[in-house]
MISEKE-396547 format. One record per residue (C-alpha): x, y, z; residue in three letters. Coordinates in steps of 0.001 Angstrom, whole numbers, plus 524288, in hexadecimal, padded with zeros to 5 digits. Last residue first. Layout:
<nodes>
XYZala...
</nodes>
This chain:
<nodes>
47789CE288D9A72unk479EBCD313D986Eunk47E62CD6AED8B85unk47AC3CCA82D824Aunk47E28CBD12D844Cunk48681CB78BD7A07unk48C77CC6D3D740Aunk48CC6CCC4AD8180unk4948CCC0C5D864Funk49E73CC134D7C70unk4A082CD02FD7BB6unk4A2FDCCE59D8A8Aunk4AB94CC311D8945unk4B53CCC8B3D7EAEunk4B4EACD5CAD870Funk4B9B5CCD71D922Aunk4C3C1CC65BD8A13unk4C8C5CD43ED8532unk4C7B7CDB44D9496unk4D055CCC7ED9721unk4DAFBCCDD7D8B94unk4DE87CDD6CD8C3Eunk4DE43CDD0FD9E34unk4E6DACCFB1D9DD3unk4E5BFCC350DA501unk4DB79CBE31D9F69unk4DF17CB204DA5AEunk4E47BCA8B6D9C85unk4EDA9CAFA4D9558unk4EBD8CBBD6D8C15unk4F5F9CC16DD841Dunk4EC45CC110D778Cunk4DFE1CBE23D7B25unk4D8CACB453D7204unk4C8CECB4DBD6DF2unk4C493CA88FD6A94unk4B782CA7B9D653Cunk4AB65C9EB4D63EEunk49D27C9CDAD5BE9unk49B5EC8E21D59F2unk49EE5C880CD4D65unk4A221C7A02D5370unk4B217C7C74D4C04unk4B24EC8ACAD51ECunk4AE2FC850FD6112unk4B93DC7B9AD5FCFunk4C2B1C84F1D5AB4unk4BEC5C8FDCD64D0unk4C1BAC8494D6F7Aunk4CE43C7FC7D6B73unk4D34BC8E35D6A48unk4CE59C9056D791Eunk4D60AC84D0D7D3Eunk4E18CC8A6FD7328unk4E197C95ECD7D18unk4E9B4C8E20D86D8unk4E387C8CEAD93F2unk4EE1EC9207D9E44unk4F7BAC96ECD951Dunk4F0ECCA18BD8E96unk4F6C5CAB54D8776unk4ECD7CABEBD7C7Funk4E2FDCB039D8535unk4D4ECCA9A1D8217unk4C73CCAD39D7FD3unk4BD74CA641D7A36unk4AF22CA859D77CBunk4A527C9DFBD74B5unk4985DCA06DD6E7Cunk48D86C9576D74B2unk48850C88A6D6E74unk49515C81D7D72C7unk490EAC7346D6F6Funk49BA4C71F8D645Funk4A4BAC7722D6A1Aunk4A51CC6ABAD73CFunk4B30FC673FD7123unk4B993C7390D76DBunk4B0DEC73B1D824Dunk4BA63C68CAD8825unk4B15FC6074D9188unk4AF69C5572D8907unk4BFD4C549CD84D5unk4C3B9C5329D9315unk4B848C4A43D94D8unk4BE2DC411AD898Dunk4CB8CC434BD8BC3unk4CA49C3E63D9C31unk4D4D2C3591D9DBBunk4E051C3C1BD9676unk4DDEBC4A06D996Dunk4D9F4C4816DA746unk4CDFBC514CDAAEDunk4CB11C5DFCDAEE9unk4D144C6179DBC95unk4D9D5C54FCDBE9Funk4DDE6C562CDB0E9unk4DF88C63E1DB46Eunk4E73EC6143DC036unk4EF84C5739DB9E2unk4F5D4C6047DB01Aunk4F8F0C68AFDB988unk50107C5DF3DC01Aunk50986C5E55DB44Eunk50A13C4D2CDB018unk505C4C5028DA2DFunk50CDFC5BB5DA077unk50BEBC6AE3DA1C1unk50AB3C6FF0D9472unk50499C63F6D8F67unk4FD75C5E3ED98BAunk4F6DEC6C52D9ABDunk4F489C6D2ED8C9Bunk4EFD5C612ED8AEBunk4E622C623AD963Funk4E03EC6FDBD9001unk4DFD4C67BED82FCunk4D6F5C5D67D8B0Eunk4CF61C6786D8FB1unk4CADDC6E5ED843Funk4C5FAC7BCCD86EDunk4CC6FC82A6D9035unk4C889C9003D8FBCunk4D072C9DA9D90A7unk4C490CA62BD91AEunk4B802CA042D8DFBunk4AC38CA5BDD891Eunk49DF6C9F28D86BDunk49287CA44BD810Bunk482FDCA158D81A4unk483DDC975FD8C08unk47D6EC8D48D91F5unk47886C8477D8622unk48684C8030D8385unk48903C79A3D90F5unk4934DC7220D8D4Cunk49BF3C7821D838Aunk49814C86FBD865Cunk498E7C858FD95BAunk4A617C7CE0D91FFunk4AB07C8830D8B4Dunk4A7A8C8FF4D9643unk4AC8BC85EAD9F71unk4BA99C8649D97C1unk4BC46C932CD996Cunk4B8FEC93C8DA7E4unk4C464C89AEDA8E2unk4CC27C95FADA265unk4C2D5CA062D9EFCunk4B2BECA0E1DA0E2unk4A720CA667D9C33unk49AA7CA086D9A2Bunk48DBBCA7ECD9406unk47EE3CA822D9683unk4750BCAF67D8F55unk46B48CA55FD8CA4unk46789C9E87D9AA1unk464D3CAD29D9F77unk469C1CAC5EDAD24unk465F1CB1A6DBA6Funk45929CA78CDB8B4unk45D2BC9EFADC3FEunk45C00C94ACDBB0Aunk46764C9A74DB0B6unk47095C9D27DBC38unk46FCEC903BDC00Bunk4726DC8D54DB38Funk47E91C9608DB20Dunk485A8C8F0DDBD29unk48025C7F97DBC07unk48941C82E3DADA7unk4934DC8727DB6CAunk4935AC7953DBED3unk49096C732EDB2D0unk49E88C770FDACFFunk4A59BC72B5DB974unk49C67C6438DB956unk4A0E0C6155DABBDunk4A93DC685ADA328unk4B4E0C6B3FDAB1Funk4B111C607BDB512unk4BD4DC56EDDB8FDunk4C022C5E9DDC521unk4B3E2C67F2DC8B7unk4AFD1C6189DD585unk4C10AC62B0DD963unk4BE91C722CDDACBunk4AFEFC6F07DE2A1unk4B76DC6643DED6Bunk4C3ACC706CDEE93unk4BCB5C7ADFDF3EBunk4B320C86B7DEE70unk4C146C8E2EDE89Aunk4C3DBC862ADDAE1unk4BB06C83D9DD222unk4B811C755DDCD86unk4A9CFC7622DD015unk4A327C80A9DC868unk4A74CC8F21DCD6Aunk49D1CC95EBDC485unk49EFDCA452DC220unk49183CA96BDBB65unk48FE3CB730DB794unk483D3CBE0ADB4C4unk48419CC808DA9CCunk480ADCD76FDAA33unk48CBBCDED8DA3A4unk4933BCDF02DB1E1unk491E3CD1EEDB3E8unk499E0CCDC9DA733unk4A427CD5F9DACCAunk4A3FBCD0CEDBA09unk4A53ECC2CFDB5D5unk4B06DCC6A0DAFCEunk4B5A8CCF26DB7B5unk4B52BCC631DC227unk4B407CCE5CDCFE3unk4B3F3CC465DDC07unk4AB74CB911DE0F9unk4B2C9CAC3ADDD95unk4B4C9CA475DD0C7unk4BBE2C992FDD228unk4C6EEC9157DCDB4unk4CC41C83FDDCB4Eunk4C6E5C8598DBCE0unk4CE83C8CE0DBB5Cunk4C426C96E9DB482unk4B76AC9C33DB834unk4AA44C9961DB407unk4A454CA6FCDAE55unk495C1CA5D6DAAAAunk48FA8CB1CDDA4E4unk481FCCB2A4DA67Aunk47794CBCC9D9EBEunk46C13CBD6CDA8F2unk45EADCB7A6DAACBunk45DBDCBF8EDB739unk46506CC8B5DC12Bunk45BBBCD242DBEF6unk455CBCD133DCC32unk46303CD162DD4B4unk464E0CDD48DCE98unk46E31CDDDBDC392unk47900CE8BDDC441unk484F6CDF68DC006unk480F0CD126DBB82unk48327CC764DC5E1unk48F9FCBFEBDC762unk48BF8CB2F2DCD1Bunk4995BCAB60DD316unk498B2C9DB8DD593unk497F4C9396DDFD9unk4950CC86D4DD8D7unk48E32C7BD0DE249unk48CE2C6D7EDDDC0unk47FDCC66FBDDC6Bunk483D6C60FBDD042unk47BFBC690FDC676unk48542C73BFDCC62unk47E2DC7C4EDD77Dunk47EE5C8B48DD750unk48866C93DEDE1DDunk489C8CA3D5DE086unk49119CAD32DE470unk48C28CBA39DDE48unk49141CC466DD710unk48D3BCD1CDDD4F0unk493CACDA65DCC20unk49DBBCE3A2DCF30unk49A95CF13CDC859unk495A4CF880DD411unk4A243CF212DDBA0unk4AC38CFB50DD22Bunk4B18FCF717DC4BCunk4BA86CFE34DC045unk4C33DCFE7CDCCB3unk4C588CEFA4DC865unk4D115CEAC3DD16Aunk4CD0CCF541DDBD2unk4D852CFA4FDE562unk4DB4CCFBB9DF25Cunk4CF3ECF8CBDFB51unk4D29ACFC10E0851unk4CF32CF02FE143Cunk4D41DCF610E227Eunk4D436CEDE9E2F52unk4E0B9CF631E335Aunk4EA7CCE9F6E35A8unk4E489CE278E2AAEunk4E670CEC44E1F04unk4DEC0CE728E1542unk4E0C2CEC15E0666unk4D586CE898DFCDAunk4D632CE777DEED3unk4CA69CE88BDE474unk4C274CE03DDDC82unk4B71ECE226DD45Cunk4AEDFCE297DE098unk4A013CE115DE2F0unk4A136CD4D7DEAD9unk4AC14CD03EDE217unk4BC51CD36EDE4A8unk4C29BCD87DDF0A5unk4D234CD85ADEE82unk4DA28CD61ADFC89unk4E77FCDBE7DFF9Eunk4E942CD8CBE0ED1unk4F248CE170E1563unk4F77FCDD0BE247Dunk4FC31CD074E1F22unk50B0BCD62AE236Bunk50F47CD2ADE1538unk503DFCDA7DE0DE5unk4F8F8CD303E0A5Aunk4F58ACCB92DFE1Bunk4E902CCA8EDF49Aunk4E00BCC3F7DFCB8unk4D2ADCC1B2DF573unk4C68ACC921DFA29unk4B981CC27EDF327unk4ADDACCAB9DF493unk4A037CC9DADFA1Dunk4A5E4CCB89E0774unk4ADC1CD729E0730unk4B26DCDBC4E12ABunk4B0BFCCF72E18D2unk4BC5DCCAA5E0FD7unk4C657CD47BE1707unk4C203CCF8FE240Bunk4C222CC200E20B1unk4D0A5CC556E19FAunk4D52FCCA3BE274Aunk4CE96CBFD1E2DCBunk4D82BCB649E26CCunk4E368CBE94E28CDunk4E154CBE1FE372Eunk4DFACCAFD8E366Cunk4EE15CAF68E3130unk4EF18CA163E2908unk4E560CA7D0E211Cunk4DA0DCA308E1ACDunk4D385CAAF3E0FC1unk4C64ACAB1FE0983unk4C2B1CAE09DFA8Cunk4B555CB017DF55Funk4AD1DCA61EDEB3Bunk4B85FC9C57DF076unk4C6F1C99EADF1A3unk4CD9AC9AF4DFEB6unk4D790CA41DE00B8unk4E4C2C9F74E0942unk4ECC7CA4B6E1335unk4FA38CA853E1813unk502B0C9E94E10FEunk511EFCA245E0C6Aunk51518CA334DFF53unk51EBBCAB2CDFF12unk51896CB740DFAD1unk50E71CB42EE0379unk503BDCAB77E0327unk4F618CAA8FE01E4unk4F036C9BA8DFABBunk4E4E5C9F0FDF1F4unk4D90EC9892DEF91unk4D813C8E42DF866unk4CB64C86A1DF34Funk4BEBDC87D6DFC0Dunk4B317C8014E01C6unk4BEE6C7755E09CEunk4C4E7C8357E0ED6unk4D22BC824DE1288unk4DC36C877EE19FDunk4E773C80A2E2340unk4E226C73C6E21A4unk4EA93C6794E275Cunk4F94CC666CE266Funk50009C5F2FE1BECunk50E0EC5BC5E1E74unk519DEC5979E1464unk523B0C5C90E1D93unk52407C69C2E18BEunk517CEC6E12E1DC2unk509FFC6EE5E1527unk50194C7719E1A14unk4F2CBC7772E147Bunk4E9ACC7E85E0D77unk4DC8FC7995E09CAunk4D74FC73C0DFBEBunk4CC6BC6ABFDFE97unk4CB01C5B48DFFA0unk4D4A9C5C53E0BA5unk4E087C57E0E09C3unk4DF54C56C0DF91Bunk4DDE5C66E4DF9F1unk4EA0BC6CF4DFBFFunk4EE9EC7A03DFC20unk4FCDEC7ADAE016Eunk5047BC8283E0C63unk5121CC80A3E0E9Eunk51703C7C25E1ABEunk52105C8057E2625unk521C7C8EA1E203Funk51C30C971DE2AFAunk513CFC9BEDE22EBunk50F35C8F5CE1A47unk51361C9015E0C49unk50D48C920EE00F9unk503BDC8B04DF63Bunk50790C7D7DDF6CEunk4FDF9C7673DECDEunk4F766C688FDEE58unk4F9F4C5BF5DE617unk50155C6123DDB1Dunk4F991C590ADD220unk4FDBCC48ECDCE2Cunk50227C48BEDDC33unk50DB0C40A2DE28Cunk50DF6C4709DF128unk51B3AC4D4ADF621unk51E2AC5662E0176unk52955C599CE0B87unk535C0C5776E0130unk54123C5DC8E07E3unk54A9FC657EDFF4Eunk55797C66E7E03A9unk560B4C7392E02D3unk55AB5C782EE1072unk54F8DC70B8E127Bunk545B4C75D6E07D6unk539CAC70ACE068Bunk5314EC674EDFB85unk524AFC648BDF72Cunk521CEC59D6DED8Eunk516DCC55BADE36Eunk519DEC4864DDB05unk512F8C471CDD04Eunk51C87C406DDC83Funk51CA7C49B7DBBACunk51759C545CDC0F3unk52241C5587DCB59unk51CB3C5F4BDD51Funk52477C66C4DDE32unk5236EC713EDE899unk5311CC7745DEEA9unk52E4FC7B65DFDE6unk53220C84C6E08DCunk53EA7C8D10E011Dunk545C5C9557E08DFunk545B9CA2C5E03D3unk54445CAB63E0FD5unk536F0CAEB9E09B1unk53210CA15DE0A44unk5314BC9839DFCABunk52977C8CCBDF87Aunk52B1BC8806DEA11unk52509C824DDDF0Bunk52398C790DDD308unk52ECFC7041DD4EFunk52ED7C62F0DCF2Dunk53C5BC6498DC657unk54409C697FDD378unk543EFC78E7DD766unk5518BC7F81DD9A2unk551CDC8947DE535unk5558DC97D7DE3E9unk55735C99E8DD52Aunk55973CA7E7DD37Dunk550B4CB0D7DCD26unk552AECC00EDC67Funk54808CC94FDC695unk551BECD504DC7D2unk54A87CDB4ADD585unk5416ECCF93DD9CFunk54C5DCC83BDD9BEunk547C0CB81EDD8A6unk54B5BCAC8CDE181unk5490EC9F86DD9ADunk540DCC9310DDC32unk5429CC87FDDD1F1unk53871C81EADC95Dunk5427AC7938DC115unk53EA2C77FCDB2B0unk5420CC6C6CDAC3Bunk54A64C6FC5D9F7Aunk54FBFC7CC0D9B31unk550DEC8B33D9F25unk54F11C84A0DAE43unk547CCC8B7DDB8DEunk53971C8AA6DBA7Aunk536A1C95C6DC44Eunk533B7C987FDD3C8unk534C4CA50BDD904unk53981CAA41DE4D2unk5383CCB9FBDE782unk54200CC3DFDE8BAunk5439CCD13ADEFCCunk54A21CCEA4DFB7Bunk5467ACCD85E0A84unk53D54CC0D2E0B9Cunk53EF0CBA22DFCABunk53090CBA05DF656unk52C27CAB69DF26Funk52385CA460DE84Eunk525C0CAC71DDC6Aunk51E9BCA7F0DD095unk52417CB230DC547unk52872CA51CDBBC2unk51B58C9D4CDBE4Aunk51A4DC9944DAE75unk526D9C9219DA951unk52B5BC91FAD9AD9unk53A7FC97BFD9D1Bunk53F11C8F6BDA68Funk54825C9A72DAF64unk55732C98A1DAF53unk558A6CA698DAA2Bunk553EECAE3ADB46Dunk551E1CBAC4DB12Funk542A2CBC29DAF3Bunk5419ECB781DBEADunk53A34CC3F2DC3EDunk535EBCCDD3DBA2Cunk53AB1CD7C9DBDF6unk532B5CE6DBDBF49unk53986CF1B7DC634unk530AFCFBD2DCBCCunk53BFCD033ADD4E5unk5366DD00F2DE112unk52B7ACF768DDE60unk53441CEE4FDD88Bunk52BDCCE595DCFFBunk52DADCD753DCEE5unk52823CD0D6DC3A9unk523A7CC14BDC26Cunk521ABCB88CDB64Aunk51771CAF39DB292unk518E5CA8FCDA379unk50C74CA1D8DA158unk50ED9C974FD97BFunk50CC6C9701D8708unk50FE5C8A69D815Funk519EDC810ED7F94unk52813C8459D8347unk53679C871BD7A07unk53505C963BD79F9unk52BACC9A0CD84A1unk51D89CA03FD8349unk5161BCA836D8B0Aunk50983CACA8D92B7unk50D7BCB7ADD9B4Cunk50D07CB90ADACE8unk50F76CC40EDB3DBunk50F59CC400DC3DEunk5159DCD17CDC752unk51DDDCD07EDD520unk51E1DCDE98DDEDDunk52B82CE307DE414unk5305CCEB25DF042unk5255DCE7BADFBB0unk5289ACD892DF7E0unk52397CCF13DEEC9unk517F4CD841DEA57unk50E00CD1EEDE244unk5077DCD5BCDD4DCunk5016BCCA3DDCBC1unk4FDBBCC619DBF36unk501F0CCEC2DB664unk50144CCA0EDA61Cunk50C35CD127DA2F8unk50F11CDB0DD9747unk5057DCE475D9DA3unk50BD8CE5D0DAA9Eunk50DF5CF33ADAD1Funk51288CF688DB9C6unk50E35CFF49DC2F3unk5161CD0563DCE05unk513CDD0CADDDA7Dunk50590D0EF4DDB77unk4FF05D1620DE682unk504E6D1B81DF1A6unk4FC69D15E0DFD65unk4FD50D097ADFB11unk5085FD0799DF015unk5040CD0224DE3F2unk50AD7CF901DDC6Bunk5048DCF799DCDF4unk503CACEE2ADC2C1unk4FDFFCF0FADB6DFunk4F6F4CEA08DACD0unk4F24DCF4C9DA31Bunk4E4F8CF6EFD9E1Bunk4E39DD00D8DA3EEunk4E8DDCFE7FDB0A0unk4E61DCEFD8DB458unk4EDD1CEF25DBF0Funk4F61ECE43EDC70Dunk4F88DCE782DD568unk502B1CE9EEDE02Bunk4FF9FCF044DEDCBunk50873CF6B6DF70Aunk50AD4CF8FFE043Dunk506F6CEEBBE0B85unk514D1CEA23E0F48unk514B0CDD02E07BDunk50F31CE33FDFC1Dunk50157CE035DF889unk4FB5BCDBA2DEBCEunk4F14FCDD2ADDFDDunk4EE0DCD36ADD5D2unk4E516CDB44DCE19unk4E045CEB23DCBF3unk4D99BCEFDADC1B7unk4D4D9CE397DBC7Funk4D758CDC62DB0A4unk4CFF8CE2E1DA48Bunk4C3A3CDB8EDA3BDunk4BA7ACE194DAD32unk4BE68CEE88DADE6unk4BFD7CEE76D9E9Eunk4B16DCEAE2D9D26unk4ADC0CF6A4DA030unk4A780CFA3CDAE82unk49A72CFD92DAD5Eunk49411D099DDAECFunk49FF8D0E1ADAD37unk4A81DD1790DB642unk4B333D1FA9DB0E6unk4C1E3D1AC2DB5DAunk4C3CED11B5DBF6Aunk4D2E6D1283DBD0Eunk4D6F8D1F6BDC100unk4CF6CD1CC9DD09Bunk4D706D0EF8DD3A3unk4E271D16DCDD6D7unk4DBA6D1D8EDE0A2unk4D657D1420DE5BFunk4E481D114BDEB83unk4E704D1BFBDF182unk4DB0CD1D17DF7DDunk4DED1D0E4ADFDE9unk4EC23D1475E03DBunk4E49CD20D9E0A04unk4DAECD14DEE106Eunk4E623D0E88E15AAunk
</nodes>
């Protein structure tokens, strides 16, 4: 294997290019090199997104051969590569559109197969006619047919009227669908085996609450589960391997979220993983959605497998590189390969292959080959106290080439993440690595209310956007600020999405604490965030109820809804605001960032909204997130001074 591994640092070699003394900003905010990359079934080849000058790319490469194909994808926003058999590899693409005759802007998701023989590219379901035409979720495929080349995929169908979500039987060669079982008004998905029989239908009627599971008999359908929830009251994630249960996440059983079986006559059985100090992350199955393990969330992953051997495997792996986090990226169908990317601990992220049977772990290829470990920053996990007495594990980013002894009265950047059921765990950030890199210190906060430390701190943040979440990150920087790491006036808050709206809230609230403020994609009025999500989804959606239960309810709570909105406190921002937002947007509508310039313009403080064209809510593109990042660094140097 080591021949095979040459091969492929070899292609890595053309795009280092001259060395810097510090990488340019383009290695951190152009997308990375390489992203998203996967294993074929027999081991044999890898598939990847790249970043190739500027250029989104995606490449099949052939271990020991090199590349076999590349495709451009610049039209697309690409979000993922997989292979459903050794013969064809899926595209992910999603695009912000519009339909004729519907409200709003919603993402449109779509899925390409590509021949690997003869390199033709379908897009899979574009010729069915019977399709709703305003439905995101179109290139989900939940199933791969044993034997032939076709996958199941589930879609609204119906040109007019109620949409049906029906399961159909798709050609990976031409693309086309056929209907291959009929969903009812409720349904909102399906469970499928490779022979094609179909294990369960999921439904949820909004409108009456009412949550059921049902199997197949035959031509009958046999109702195993129901439960009348205002939420979907736990989630079925896969099925069990020897298909005589599915497998859910559930947390109401046991005051933490743990896996469990659930058999098809409507039976619970008792833990089969769970940590109570940690969420579950990420659910691993197989093409058909069949359970072999889980990852638990927390400041570094860990995995449970229903194989112990697999388990150690990943022990083994992990051990390797203990101040990093390894996340499972796939295996190839005999479990034999493990595909595993290494990222933090002095790594900007690169893949690992691990062949099982011969004890051997070869890197295969970087993510950022511009930036090598002598340019990583050092980052720290960390824990502070809330004013509370509560705990906030965290992530301190130090400023790159400072002894231990300079590391004093500092410029900070604080960065509270996004979701805000998420977290941020040891790994490379560009972001956070960027702003290292030119000297600053970098705070990542997980205040209560983020996910991955167990289910108890999550549900401690319900009900406190504004309150008890935004101290927790203010407790952050002052802590800092005693300690003496930080100079009190040359502090600045970053965030996008929820992380958005806490930097606008850091500027609202806590005006005295920072000398700029930036946020990505904010919300900034809550109860027009509420509308908007009533509106496009309806009052009895069960989405809707989650953020009510997450923020507050619209109808009960106004007044604190209206309190904690930064949008109406413009007048007590004493700091210069930056905002950036992709037009494309359809998770957080750029009119929330609109709402906030005009508040800040009509109080006379110092703001501006800067708009990507063709962005959405991620940065998803190389153009739109090197411009944001430029827009931040010019920002920051101007409010705080270089930090070099």
């Amino acid at each position: 294997m080591t021949r095979i591994y040459s091969a492929l640092f070899a292609i890595t070699s053309i795009f280092l290019g001259g060395a810097y003394a510090l990488p340019p900003i383009e290695a951190y905010g152009e997308l990375p090199f390489i992203s998203d990359m996967s294993i074929s079934p027999d081991g044999e080849k890898l598939a990847y997104l790249a970043n190739i000058d500027g250029r989104d790319v995606m490449t099949v490469y052939r271990l020991g051969e090199g590349p076999i194909m590349a495709v451009g994808t610049d039209e697309i926003n690409a979000r993922y590569v997989r292979f459903a058999n050794d013969k064809y590899a899926i595209l992910g693409a999603s695009e912000a559109t519009r339909v004729a005759g519907y409200t709003g802007r919603f993402d449109f998701t779509a899925a390409f197969s590509i021949n690997l023989e003869n390199r033709d590219f379908v897009q899979l379901l574009r010729r069915n006619d019977d399709l709703y035409p305003a439905q995101s979720g179109l290139g989900r495929i939940v199933g791969h047919v044993a034997g032939e080349d076709r996958v199941f995929m589930p879609a609204y169908m119906g040109g007019g009227g109620d949409p049906i979500y029906s399961l159909l039987k798709v050609d990976l060669d031409n693309g086309r669908g056929r209907s291959f079982v009929r969903g009812r008004e409720a349904t909102i998905d399906w469970f499928v085996d490779q022979n094609g029989d179909v294990l369960a239908r999921e439904d949820y009627n909004n409108r009456r609450n009412e949550y059921k599971l049902w199997t197949r008999e035959g031509r009958d359908w046999i109702l195993f589960y129901e439960e009348e929830s205002d939420l979907i009251p736990f989630s079925v994630v896969g099925v069990k391997q020897d298909k005589t249960a599915l497998i859910v996440i559930d947390q109401s059983r046991s005051g933490y979220e743990a896996i469990y079986e659930l058999d098809f006559e409507g039976n619970f059985s008792s833990e089969v993983f769970a940590k109570p100090d940690a969420s579950v992350e990420r659910v691993l199955t197989d093409p058909n959605r069949i359970v072999y393990g889980v990852q638990y969330g927390g400041l570094r992953p860990s995995y449970e497998f229903y194989d112990d051997d697999l388990t150690l495997a990943m022990r083994r792996i992990q051990s390797t590189f203990a101040d990093s986090s390894v996340f499972f990226e796939g295996a190839d169908k005999s479990f034999q390969v493990l595909l595993v990317f290494v990222t933090g601990g002095g790594s900007s992220g690169e893949y690992y292959m691990y062949d099982r049977q011969k004890d051997e772990l070869n890197r295969a290829l970087s993510a950022r080959p511009q930036i090598g470990s002598e340019f990583v920053a050092p980052a720290d996990v960390i824990e502070y106290k809330a004013r509370d007495g509560l705990t906030i594990p965290s992530i301190l980013t130090w400023p790159l080439n400072r002894t231990p002894e300079e590391r004093q009265n500092m410029p900070l950047i604080v960065i509270p993440h996004g979701g805000p059921e998420s977290y941020d765990g040891v790994g490379f950030d560009w972001l956070a690595q960027y702003f290292a890199s030119r000297g600053y210190l970098v705070l990542q906060p997980n205040f209560r209310g983020s996910d991955g430390f167990g289910r108890e701190f999550l549900l401690a943040g319900r009900g406190e956007w504004g309150g008890k979440m935004q101290d927790d990150v203010t407790d952050g920087v002052q802590a800092l600020i005693r300690g003496g790491y930080v100079d009190p006036e040359r502090v600045c808050i970053i965030g996008a999405s929820y992380g958005g709206y806490s930097a606008l809230a850091g500027g609202a609230f806590t005006p005295d604490l920072y000398k700029c403020v930036a946020a990505i994609a904010p919300v900034s009025d809550l109860p027009r965030m509420l509308d908007d999500e009533r509106r496009d989804r309806g009052r009895d959606h069960w989405v809707y109820s989650y953020w009510q239960a997450v923020i507050g309810d619209r109808s009960e709570e106004r007044a604190k809804l209206d309190q904690i909105s930064p949008a109406n406190h413009a007048a007590s921002f004493q700091a210069p605001v930056l905002l950036i937002h992709g037009r494309d947007d359809t998770v957080v509508p750029i009119r929330q960032s609109e709402i906030m310039e005009r508040a800040l313009r009509r109080a006379d403080k110092q703001v501006e909204l800067v708009r990507l064209r063709g962005e959405d809510h991620y940065l998803s593109s190389s153009e739109t997130r090197l411009e944001a990042l430029k827009l931040l660094d010019a920002f920051v140097r101007e409010h705080l001074g270089p930090a070099l």
